[in-house]
N, CA, C and O of each residue as an XYZ file, in Angstrom:
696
protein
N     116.661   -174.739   -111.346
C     117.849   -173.917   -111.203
C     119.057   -174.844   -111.157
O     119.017   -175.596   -110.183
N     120.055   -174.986   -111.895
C     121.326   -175.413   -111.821
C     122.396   -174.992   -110.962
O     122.376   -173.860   -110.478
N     123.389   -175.851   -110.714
C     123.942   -175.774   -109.585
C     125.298   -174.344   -109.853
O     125.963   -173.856   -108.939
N     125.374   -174.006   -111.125
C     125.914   -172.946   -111.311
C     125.650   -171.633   -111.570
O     126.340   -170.675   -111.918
N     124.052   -171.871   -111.225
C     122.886   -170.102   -110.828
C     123.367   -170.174   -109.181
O     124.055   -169.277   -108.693
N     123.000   -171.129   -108.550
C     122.722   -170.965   -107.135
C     124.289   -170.227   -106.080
O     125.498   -170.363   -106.271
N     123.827   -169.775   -105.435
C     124.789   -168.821   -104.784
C     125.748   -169.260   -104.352
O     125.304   -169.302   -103.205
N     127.106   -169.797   -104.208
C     127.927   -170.380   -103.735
C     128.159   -171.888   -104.054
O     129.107   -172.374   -103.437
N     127.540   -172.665   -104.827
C     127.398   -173.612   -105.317
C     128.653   -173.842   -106.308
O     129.068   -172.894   -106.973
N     129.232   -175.083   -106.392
C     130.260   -175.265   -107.412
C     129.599   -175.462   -108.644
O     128.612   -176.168   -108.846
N     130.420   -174.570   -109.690
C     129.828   -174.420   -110.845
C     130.080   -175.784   -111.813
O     129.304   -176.146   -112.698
N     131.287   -176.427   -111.458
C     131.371   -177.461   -112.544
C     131.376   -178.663   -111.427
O     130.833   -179.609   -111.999
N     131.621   -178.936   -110.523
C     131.412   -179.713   -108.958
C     132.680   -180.546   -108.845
O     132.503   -181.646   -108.321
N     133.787   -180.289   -109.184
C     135.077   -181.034   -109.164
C     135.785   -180.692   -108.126
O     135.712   -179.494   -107.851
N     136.656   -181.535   -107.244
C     137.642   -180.759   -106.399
C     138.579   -180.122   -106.854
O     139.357   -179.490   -106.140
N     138.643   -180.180   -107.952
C     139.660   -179.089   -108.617
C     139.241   -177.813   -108.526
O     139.893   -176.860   -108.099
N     137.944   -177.816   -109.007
C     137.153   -176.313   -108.906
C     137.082   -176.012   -107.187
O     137.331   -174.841   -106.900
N     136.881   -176.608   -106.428
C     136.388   -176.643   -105.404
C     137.546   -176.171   -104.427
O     137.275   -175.383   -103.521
N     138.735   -176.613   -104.594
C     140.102   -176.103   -104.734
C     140.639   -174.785   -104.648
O     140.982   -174.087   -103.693
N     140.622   -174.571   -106.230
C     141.069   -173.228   -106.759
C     140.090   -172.100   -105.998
O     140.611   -171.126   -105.455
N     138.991   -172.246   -105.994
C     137.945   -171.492   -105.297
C     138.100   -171.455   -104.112
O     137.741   -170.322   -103.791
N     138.509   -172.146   -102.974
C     138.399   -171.781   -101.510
C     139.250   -172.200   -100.915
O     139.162   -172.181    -99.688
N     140.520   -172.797   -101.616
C     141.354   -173.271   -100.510
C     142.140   -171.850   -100.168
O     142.745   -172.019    -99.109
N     142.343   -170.550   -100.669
C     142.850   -169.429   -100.312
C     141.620   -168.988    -98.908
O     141.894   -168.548    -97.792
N     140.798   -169.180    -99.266
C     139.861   -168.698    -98.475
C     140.087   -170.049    -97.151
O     140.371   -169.539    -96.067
N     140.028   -171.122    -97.124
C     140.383   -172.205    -96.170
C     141.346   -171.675    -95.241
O     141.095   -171.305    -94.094
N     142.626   -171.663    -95.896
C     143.687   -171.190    -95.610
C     143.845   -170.158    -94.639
O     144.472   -170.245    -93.583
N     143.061   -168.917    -95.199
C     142.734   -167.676    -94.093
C     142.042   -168.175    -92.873
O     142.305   -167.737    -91.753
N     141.144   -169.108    -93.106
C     140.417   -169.066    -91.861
C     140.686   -169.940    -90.840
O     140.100   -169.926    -89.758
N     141.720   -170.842    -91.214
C     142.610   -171.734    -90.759
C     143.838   -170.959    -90.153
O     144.432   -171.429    -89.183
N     144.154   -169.961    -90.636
C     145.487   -169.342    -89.819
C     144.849   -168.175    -89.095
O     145.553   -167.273    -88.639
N     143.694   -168.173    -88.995
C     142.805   -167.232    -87.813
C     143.143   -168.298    -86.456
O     143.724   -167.971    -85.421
N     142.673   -169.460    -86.754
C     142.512   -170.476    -85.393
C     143.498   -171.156    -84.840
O     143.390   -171.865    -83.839
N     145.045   -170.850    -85.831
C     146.282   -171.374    -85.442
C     147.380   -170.470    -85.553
O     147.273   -169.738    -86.537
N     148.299   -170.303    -84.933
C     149.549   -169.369    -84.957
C     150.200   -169.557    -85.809
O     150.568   -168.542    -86.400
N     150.709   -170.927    -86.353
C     151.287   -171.195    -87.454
C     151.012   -171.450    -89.174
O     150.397   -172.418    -89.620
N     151.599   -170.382    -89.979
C     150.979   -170.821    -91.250
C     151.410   -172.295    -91.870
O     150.951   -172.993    -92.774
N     152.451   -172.419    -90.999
C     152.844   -174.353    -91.626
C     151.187   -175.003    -91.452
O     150.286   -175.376    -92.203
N     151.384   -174.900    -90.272
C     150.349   -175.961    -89.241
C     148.652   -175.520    -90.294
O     147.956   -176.500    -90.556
N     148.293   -174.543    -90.645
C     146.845   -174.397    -91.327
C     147.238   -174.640    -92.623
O     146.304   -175.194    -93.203
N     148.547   -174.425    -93.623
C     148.783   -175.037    -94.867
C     148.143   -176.433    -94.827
O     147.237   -176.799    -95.576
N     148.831   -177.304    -93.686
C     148.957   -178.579    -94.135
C     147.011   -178.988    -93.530
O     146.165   -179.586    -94.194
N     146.905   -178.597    -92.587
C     145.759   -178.771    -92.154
C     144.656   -178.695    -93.516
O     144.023   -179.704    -93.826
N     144.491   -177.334    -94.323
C     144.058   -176.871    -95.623
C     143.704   -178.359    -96.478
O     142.767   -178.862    -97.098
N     145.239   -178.719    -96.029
C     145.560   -180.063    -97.238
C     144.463   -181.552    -96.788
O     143.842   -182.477    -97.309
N     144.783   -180.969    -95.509
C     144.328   -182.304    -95.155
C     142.853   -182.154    -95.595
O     142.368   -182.950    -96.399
N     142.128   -181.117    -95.060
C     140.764   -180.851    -95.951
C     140.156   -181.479    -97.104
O     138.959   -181.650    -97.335
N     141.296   -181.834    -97.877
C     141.056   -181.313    -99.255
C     141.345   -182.979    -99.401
O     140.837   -183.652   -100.298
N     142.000   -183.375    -98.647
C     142.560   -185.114    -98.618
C     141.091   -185.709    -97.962
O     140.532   -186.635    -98.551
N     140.691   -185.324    -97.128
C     139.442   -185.676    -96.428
C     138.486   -185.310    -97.507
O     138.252   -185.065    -96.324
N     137.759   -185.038    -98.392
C     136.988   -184.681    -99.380
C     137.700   -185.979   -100.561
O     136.913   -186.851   -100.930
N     138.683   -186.014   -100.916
C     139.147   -187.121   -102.017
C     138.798   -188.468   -101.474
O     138.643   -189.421   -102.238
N     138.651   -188.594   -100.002
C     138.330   -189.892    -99.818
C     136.563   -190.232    -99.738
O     136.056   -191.354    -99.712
N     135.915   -189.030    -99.711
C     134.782   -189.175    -99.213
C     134.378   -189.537   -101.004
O     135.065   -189.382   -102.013
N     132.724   -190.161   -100.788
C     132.302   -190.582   -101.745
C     131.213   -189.723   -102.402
O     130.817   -189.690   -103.567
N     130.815   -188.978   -101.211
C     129.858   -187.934   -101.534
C     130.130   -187.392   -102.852
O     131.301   -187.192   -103.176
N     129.162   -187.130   -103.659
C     129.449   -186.059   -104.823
C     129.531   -184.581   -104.705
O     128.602   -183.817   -104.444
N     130.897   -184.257   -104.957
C     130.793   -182.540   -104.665
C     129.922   -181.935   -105.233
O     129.404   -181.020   -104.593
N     129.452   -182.191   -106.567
C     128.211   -181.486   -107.225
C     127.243   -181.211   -106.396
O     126.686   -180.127   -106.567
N     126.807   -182.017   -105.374
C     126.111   -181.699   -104.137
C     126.016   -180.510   -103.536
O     125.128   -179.667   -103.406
N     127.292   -180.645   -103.149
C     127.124   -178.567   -101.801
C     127.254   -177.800   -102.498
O     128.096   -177.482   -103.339
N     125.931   -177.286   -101.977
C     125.563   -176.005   -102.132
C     125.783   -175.084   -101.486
O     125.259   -174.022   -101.822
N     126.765   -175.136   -100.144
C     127.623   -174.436    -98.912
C     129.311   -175.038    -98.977
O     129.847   -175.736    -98.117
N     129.662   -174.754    -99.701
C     131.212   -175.574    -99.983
C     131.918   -175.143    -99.056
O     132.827   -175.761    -98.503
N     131.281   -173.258    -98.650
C     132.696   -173.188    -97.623
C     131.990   -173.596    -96.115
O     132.619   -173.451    -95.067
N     131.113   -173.928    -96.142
C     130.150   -174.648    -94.680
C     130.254   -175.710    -94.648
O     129.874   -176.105    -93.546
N     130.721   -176.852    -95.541
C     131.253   -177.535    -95.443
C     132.919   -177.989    -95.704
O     133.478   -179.085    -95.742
N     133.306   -176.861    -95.830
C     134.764   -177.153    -95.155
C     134.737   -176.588    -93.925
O     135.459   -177.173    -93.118
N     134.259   -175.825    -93.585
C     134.645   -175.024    -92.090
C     134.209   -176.623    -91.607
O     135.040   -177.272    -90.971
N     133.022   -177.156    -91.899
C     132.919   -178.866    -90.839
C     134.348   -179.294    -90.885
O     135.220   -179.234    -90.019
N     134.371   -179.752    -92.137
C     135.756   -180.769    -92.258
C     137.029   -180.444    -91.679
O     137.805   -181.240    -91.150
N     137.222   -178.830    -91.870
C     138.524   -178.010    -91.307
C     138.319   -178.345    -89.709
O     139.130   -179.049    -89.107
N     137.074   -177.735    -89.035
C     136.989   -178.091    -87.698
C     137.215   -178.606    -86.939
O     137.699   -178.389    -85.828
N     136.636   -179.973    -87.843
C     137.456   -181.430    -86.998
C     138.513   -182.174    -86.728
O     138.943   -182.954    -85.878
N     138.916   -181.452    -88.185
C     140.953   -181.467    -88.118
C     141.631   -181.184    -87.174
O     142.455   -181.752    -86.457
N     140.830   -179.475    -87.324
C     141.771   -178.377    -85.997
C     141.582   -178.844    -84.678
O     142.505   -178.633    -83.892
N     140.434   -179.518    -84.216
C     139.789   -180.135    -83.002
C     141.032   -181.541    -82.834
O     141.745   -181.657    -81.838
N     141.061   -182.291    -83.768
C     142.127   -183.691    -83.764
C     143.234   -182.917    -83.497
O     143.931   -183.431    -82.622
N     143.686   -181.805    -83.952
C     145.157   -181.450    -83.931
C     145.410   -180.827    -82.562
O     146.400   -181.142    -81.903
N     144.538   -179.971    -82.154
C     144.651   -179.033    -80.943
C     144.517   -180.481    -79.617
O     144.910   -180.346    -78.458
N     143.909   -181.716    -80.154
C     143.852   -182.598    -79.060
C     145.224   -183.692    -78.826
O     145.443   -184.274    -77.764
N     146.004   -183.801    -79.976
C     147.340   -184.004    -80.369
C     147.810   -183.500    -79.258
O     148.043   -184.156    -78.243
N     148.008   -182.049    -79.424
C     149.286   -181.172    -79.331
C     149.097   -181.004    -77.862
O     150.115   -180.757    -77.216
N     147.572   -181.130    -77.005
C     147.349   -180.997    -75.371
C     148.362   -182.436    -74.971
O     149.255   -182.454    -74.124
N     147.845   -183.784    -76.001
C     148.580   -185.132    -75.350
C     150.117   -185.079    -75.403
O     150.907   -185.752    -74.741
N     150.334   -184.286    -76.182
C     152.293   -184.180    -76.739
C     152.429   -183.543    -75.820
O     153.352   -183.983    -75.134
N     151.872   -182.495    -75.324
C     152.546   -181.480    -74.052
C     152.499   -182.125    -72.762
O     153.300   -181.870    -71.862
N     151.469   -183.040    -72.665
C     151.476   -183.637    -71.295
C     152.597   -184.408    -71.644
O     153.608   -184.150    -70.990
N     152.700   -185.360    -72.572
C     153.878   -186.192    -72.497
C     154.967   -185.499    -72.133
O     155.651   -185.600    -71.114
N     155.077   -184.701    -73.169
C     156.567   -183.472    -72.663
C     157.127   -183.759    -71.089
O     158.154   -184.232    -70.602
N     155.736   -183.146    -70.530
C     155.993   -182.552    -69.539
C     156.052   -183.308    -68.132
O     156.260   -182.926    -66.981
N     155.718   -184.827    -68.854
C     155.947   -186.098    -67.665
C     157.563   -186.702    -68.046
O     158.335   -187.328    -67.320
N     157.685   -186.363    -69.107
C     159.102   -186.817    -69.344
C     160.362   -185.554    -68.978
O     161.579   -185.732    -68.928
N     159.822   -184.650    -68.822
C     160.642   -183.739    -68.169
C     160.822   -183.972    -66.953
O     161.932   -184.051    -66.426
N     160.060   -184.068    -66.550
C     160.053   -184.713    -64.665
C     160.773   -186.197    -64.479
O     161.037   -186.793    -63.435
N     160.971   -186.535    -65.687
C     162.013   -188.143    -65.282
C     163.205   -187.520    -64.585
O     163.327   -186.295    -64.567
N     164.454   -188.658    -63.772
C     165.744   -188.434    -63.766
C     166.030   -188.893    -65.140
O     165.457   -189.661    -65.913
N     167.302   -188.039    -65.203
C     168.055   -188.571    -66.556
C     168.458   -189.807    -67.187
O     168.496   -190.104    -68.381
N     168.787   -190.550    -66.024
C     169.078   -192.267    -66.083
C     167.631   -192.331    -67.077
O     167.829   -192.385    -68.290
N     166.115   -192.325    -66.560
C     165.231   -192.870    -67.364
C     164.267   -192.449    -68.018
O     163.143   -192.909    -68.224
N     165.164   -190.851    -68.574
C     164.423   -190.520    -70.097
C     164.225   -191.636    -70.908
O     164.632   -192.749    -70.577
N     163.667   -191.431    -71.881
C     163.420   -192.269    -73.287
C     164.143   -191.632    -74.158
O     164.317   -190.418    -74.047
N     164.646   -192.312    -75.106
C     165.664   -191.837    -75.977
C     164.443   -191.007    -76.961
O     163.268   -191.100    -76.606
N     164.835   -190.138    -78.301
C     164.104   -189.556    -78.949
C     163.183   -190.479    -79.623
O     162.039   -190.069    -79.425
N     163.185   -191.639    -80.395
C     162.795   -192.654    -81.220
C     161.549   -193.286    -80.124
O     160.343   -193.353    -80.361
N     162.312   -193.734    -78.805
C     161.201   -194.479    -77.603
C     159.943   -193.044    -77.431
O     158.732   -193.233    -77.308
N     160.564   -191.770    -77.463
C     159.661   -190.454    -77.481
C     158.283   -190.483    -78.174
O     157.115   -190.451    -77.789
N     159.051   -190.575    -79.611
C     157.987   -190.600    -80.640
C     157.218   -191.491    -80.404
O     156.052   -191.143    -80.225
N     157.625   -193.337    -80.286
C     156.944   -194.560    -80.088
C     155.676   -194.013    -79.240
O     154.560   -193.820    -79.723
N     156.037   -193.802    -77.919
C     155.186   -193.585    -76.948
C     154.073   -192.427    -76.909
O     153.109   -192.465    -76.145
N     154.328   -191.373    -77.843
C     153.553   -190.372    -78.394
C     152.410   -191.086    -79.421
O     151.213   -190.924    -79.180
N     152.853   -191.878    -80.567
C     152.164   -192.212    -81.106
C     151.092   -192.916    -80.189
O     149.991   -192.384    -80.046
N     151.439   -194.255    -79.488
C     150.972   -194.391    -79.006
C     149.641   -193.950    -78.089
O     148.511   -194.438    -78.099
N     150.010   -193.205    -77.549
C     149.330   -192.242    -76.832
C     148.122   -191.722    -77.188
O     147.014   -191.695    -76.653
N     148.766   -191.149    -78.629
C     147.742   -190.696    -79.370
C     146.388   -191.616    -79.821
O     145.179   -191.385    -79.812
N     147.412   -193.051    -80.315
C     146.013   -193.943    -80.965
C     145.168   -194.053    -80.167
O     143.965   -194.000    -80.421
N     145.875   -194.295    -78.610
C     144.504   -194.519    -77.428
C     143.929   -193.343    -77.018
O     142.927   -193.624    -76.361
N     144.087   -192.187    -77.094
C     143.196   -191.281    -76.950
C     142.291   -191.125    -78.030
O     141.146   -190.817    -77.702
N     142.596   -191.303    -79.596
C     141.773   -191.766    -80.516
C     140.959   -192.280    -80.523
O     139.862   -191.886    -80.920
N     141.393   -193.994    -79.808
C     140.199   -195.304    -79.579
C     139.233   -194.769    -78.452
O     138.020   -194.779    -78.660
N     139.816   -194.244    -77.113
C     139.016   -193.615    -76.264
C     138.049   -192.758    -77.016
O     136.907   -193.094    -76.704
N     138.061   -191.688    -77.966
C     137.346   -190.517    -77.991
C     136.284   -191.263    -78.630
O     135.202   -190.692    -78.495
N     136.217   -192.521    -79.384
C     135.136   -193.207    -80.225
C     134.174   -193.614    -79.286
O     132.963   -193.398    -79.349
N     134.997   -194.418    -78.117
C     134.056   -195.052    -77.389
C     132.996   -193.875    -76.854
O     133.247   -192.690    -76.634
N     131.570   -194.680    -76.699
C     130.360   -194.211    -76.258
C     131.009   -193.559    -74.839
O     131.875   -194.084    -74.139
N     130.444   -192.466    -74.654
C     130.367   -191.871    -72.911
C     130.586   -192.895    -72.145
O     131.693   -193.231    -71.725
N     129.141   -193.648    -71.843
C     129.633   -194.458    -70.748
C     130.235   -195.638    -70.537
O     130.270   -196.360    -69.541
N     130.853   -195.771    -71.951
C     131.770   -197.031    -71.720
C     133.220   -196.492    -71.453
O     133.850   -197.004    -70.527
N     133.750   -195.564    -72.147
C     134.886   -194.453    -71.720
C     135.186   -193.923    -70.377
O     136.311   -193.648    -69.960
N     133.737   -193.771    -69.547
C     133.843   -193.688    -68.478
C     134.320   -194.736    -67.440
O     135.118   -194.777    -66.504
N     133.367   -195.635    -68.114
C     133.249   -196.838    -67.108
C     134.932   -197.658    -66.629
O     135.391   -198.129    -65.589
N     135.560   -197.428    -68.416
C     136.814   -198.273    -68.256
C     137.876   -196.572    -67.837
O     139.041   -196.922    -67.650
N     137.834   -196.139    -67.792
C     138.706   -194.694    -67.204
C     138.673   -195.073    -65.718
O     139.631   -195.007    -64.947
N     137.439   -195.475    -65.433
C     137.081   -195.498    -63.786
C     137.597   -196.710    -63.576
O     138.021   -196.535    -62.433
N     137.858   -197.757    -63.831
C     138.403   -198.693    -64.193
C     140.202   -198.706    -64.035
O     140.901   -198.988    -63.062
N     140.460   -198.404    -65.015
C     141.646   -198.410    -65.485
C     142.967   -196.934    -64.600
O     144.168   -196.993    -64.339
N     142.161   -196.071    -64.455
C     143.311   -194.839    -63.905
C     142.637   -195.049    -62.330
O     143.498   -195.562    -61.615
N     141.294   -194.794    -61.544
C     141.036   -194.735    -60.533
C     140.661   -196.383    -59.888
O     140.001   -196.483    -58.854
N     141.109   -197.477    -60.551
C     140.877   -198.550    -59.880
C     140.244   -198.616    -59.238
O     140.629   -198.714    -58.073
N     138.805   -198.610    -59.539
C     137.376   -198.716    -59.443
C     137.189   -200.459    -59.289
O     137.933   -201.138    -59.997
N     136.294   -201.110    -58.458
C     135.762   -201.892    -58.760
C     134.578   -202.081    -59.596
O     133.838   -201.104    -59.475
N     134.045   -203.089    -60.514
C     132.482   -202.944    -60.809
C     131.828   -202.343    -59.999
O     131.843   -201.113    -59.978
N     131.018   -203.156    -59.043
C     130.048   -202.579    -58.352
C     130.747   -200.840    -57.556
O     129.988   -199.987    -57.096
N     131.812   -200.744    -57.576
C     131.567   -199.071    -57.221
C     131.582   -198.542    -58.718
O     130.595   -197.826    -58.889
N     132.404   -198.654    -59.922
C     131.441   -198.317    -60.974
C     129.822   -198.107    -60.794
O     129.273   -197.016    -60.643
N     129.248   -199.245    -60.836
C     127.791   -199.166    -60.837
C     127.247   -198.369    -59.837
O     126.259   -197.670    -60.063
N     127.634   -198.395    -59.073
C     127.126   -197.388    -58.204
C     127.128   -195.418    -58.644
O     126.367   -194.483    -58.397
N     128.324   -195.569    -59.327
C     128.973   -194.628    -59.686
C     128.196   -193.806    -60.250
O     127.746   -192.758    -59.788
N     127.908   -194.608    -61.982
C     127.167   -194.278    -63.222
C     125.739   -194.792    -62.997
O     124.945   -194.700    -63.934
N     125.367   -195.297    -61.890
C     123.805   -195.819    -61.844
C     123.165   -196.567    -62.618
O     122.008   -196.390    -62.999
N     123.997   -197.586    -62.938
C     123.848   -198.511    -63.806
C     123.737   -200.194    -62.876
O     123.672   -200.234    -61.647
N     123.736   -201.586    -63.854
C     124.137   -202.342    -62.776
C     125.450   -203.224    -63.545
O     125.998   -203.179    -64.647
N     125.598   -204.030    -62.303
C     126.805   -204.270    -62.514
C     127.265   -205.057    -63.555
O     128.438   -205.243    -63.880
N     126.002   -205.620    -64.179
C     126.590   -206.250    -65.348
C     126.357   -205.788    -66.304
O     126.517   -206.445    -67.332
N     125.751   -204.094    -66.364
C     126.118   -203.627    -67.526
C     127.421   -202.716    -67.306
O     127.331   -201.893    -68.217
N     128.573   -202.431    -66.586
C     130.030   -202.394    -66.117
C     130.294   -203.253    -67.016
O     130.838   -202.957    -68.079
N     129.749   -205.027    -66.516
C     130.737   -205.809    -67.335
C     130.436   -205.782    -69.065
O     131.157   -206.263    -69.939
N     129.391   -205.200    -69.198
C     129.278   -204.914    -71.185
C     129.843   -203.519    -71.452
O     129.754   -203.141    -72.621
N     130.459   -202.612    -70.491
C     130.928   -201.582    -70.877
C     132.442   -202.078    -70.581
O     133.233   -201.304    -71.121
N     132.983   -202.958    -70.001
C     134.362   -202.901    -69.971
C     134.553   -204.009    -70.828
O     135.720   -204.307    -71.087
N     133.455   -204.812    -71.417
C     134.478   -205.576    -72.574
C     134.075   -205.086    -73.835
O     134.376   -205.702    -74.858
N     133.409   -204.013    -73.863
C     133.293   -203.186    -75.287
C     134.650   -202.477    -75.272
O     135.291   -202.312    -76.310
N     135.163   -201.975    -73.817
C     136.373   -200.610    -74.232
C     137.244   -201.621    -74.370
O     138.029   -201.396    -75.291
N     137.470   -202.909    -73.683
C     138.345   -204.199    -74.096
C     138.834   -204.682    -75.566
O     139.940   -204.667    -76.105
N     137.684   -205.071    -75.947
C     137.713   -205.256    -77.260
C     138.322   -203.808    -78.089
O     139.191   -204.195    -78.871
N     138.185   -202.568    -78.160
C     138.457   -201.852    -78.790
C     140.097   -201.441    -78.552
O     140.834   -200.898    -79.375
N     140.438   -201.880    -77.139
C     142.061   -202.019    -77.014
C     142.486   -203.086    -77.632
O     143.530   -202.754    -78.193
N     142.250   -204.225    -77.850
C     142.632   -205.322    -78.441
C     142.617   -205.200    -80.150
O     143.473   -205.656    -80.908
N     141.588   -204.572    -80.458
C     141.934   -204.233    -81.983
C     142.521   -202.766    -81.955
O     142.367   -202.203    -83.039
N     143.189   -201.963    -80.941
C     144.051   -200.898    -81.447
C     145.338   -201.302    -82.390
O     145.737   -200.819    -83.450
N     145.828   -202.392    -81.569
C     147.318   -202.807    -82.420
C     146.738   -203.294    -83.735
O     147.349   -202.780    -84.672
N     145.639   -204.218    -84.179
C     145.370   -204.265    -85.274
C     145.192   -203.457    -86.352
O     145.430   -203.715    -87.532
N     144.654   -202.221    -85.752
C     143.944   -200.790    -86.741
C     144.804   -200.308    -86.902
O     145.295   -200.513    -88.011
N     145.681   -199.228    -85.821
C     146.069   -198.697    -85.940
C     147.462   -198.540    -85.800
O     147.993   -197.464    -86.078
């Protein structure tokens, strides 16, 4: 059976076809999960940008729109986790005195920011994320780490120079 009998299957397997065929349909199901039709347009796009980079052959899926709902998902999941870190920022910089707002430009800086390390965080393994969180915001020692996560203490010290290392190449990456 060829891939243009089978039920939902792209008939010629191009993202062009792949495109014209479901990005209307993307689109809808993308402005189900967001209020804004800007915000699921571009999201749509990004879909479709995430598929041009991949190497996979579209001739492959045989679920095109099951595999965009993946790809869309994880977008909407990155974006909705954006927009929680932008609001907290907001809303710690609202609470400054005026003397030591950040100008709009220092805003953005520090947003981006923000963002890459919640990025680098979300990669790291569980318990190394943990380990340096416990670490880093609750000034944890090792051994109360270890105690913590039930681990010992010198695997603390291979979980805090794994999340180490991955701060040290943030400025590089990203």
């Amino acid at each position: 059976m060829s891939d243009s009998t089978v039920p939902g299957a792209l008939p010629s397997g191009s993202l062009q076809t792949l495109y014209r065929e479901h990005h209307g349909w993307l689109l809808g199901w993308l402005r189900q999960k967001l209020s804004g039709a800007e915000q699921a347009s571009d999201l749509a796009q990004d879909t479709f940008l995430r598929l041009m980079a991949q190497r996979q052959p579209l001739e492959a899926l045989r679920t095109p729109r099951a595999y965009l709902t993946t790809v869309a998902h994880g977008l909407l999941v990155n974006y909705w986790r954006r927009q929680d870190l932008e609001r907290a920022w907001l809303e710690a910089l609202a609470s400054l005195p005026e003397p030591l707002a950040a100008s709009p430009e220092e805003q953005a800086l520090a947003l981006e920011a923000l963002q890459a390390v919640d990025a680098m965080l979300a990669r790291l393994p569980a318990r190394v994320r943990e380990a340096f969180l416990l670490s880093q915001l609750d000034g944890l020692k090792y051994a109360e780490i270890a105690l913590r996560l039930g681990v010992s203490e010198r695997m603390v010290k291979k979980y805090m120079a794994q999340a180490m290392l991955q701060c040290l190449l943030l400025d590089v990456r990203d």
